[in-house]
Backbone as CSV, one residue per row, in Angstrom:
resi,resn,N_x,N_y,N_z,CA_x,CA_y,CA_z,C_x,C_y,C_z
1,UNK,17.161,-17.399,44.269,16.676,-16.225,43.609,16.008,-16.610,42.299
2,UNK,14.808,-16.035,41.765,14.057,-16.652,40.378,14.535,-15.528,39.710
3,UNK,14.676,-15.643,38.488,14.570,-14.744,37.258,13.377,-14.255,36.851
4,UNK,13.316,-13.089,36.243,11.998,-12.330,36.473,12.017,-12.352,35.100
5,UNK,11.187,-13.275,34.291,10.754,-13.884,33.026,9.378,-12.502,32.640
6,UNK,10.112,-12.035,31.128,9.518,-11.423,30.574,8.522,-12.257,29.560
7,UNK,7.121,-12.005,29.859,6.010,-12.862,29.168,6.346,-12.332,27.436
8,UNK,6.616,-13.624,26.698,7.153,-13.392,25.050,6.083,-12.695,24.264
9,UNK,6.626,-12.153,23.229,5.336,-11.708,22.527,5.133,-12.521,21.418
10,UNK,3.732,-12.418,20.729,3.297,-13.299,20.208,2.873,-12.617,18.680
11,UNK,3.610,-12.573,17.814,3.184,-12.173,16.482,2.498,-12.739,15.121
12,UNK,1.748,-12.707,15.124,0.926,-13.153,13.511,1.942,-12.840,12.491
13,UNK,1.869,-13.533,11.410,2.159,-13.268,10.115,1.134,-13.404,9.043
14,UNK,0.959,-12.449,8.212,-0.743,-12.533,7.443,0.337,-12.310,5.902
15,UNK,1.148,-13.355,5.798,1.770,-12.505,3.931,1.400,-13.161,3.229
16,UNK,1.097,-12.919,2.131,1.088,-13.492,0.971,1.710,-14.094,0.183
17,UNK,2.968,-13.641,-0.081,3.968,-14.256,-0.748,4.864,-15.429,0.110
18,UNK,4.939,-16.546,-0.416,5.475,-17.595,0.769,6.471,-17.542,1.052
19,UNK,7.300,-16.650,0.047,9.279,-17.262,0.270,9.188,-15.476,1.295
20,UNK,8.419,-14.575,1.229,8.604,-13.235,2.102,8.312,-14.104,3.318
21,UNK,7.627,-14.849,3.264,7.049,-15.661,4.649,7.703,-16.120,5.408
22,UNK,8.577,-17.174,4.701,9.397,-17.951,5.380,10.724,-17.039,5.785
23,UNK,11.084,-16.160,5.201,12.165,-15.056,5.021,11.771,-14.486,6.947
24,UNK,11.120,-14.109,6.343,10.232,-13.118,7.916,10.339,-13.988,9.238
25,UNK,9.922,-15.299,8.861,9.940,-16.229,9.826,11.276,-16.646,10.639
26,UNK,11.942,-16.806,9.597,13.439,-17.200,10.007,13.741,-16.235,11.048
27,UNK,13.739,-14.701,10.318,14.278,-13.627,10.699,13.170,-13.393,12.432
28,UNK,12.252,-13.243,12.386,11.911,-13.145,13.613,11.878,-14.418,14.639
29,UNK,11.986,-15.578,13.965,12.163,-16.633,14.825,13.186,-16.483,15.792
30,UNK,14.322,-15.814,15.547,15.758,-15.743,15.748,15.618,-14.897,17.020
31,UNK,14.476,-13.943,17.449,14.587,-12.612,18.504,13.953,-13.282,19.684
32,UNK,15.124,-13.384,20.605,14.717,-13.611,22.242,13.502,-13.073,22.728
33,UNK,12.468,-13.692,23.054,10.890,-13.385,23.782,10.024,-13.049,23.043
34,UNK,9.930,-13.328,21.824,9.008,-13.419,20.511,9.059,-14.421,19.830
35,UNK,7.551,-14.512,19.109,7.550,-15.784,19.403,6.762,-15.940,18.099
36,UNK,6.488,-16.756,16.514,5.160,-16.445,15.961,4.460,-17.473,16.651
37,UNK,3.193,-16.800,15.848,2.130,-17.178,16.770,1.656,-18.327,15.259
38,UNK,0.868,-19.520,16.009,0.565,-21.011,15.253,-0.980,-20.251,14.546
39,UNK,-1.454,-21.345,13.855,-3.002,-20.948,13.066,-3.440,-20.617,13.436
40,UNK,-4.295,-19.859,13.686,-5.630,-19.912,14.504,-5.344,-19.470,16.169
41,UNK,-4.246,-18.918,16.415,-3.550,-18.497,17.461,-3.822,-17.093,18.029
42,UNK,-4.178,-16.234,18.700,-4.287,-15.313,19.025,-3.059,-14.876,19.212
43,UNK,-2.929,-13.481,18.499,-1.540,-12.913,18.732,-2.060,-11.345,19.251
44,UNK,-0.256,-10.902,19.826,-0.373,-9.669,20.831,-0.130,-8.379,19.033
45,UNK,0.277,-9.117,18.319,0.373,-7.829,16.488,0.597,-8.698,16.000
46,UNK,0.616,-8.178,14.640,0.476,-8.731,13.243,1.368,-8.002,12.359
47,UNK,2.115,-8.679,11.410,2.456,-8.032,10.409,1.820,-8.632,9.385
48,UNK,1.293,-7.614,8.592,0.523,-7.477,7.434,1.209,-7.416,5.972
49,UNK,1.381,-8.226,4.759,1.850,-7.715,3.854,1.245,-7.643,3.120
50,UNK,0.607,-6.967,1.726,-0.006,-6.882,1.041,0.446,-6.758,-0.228
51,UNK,0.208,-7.203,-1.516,0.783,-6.621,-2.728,0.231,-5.036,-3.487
52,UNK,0.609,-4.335,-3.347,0.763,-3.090,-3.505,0.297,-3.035,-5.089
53,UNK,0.565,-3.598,-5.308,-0.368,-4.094,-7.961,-1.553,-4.376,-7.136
54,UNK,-1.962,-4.721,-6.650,-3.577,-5.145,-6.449,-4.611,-4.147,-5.873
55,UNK,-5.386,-3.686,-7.130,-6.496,-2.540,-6.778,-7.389,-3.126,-6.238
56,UNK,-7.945,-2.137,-4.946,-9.391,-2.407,-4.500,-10.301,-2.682,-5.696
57,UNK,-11.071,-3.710,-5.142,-11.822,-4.103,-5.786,-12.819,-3.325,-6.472
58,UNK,-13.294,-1.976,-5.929,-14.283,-1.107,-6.429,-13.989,-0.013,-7.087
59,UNK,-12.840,0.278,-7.590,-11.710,1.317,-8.048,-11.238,0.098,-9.187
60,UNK,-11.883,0.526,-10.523,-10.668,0.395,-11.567,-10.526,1.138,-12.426
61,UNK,-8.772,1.403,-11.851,-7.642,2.650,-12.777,-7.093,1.626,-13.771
62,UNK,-7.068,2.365,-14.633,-6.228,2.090,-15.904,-4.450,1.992,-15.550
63,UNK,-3.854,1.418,-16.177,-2.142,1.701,-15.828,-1.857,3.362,-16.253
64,UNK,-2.440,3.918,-17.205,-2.184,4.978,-17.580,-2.885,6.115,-16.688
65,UNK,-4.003,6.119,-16.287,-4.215,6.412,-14.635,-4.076,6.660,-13.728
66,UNK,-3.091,5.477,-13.146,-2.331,5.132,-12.264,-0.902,5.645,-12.398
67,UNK,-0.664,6.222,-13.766,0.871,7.140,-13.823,0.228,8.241,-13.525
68,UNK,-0.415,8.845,-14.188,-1.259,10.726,-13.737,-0.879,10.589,-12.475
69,UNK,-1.716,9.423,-11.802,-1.958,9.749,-10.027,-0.612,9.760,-9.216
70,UNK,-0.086,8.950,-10.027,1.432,8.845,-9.392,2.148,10.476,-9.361
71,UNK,2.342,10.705,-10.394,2.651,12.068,-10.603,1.743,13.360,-10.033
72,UNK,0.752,13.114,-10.225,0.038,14.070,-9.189,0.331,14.248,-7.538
73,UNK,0.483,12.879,-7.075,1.129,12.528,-6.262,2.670,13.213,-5.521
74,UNK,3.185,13.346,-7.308,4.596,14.301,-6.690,4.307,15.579,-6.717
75,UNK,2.724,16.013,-7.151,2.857,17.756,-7.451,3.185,17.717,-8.944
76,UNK,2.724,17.001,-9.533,3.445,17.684,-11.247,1.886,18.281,-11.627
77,UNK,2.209,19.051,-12.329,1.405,19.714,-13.242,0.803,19.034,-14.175
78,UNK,-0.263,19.609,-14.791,-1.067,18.634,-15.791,0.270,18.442,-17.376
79,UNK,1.233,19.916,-17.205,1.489,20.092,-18.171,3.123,18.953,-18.303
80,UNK,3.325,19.284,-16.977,4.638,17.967,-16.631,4.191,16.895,-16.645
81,UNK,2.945,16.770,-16.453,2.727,15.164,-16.167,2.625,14.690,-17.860
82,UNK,2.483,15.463,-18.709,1.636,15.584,-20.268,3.198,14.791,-21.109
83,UNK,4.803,16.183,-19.999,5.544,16.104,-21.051,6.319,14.428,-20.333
84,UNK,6.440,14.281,-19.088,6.828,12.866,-18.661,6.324,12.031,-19.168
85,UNK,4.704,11.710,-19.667,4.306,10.799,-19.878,4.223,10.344,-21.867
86,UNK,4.906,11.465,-22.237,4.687,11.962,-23.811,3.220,11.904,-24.591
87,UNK,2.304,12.595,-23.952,1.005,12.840,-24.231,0.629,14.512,-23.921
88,UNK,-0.495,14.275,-24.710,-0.961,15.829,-24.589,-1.580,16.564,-23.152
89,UNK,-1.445,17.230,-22.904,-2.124,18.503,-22.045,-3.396,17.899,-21.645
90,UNK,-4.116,17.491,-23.103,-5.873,17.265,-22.951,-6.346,16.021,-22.693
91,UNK,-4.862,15.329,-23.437,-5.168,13.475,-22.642,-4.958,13.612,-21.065
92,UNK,-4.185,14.369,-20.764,-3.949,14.623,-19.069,-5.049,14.892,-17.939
93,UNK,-5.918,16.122,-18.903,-7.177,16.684,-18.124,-8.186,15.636,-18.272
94,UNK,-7.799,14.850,-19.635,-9.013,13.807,-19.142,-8.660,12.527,-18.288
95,UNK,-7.652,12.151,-17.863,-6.998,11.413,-16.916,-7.708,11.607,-15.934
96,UNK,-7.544,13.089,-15.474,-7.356,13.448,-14.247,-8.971,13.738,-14.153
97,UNK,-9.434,14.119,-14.581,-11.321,13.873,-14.709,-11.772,12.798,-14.474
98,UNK,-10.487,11.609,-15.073,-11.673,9.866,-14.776,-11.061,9.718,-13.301
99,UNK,-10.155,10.166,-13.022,-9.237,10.130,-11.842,-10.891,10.790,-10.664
100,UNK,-10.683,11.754,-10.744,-11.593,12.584,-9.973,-13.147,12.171,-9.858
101,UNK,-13.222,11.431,-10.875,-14.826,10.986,-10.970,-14.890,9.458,-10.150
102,UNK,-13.841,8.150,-10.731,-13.795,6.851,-10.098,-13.353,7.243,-8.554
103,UNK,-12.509,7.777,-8.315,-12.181,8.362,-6.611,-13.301,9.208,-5.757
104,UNK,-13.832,9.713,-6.593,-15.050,10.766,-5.713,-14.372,11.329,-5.124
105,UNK,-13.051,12.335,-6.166,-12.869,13.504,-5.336,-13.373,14.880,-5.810
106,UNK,-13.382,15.829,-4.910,-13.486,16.716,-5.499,-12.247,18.180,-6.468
107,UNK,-11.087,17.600,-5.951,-10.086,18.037,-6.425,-9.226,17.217,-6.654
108,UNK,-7.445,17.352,-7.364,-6.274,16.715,-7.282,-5.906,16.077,-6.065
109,UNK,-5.823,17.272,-5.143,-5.194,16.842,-3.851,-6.390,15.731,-2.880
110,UNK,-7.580,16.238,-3.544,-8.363,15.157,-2.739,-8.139,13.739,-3.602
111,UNK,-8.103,13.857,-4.764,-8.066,12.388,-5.307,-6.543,11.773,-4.667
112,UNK,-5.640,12.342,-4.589,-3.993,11.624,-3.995,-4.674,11.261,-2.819
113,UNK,-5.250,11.997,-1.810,-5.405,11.596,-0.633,-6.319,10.602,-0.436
114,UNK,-7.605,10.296,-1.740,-8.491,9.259,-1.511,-7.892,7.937,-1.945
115,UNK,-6.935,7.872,-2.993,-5.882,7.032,-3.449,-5.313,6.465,-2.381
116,UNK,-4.095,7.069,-1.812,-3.997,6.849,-0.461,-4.218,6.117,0.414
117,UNK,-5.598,6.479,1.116,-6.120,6.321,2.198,-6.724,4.756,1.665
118,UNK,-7.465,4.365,-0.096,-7.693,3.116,-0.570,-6.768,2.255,-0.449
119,UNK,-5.330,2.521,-0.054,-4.182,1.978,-0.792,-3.661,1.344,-2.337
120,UNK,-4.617,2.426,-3.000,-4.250,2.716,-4.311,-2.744,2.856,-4.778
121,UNK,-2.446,3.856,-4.180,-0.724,4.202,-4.089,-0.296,5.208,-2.142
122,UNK,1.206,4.314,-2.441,1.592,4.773,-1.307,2.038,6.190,-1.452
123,UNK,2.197,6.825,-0.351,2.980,8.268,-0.477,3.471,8.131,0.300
């Protein structure tokens, strides 16, 4: 009687950071019928890691920016976001103006979602 051999799968690793690398490696090395896949190897997926601090290249937010959006992000108000961040109301609206202008949105909710979709910030 033969054993009916399940063809292994074959996964890429694309990370950046080397010790997440080797971490990952260990850890999936270890799973029966998977397999990573060598250089230049064609694989059946990929895991992707990316550093999440690193802005697209054609988008540059300020750190102070990048808190508005965050918070916009949760739904705060210009006026919550003003008193979390201990700044005014009008430093906020102009945040959220450079926000709206470098994103090409036309609103809040469109700038979170163009953020987003850049991987500017996760939601």
């Amino acid at each position: 009687m033969s054993e009916d051999k399940t063809a292994e799968i074959v996964i890429a690793l694309e990370v950046g950071d080397p010790a997440l690398a080797d971490r990952l490696a260990a850890l999936l090395g270890n799973i029966p019928g998977l397999r990573l896949a060598a250089p230049d190897e064609q694989a059946a997926a990929a895991i992707i890691a990316r550093d999440s601090r690193i802005m697209p290249e054609d988008i540059a937010l300020t750190q102070r920016e990048l808190d508005v959006l965050a918070l916009m992000a949760e739904g705060a108000s210009n006026k919550m976001i003003a008193r979390q961040l201990g700044i005014s109301v009008h430093t906020v609206k102009f945040h959220v103006g450079s926000l709206l202008h470098k994103l090409d949105a036309t609103g809040r909710t469109d700038a979170v979602a163009h953020a987003a979709r850049r991987g500017v910030i996760e939601l």
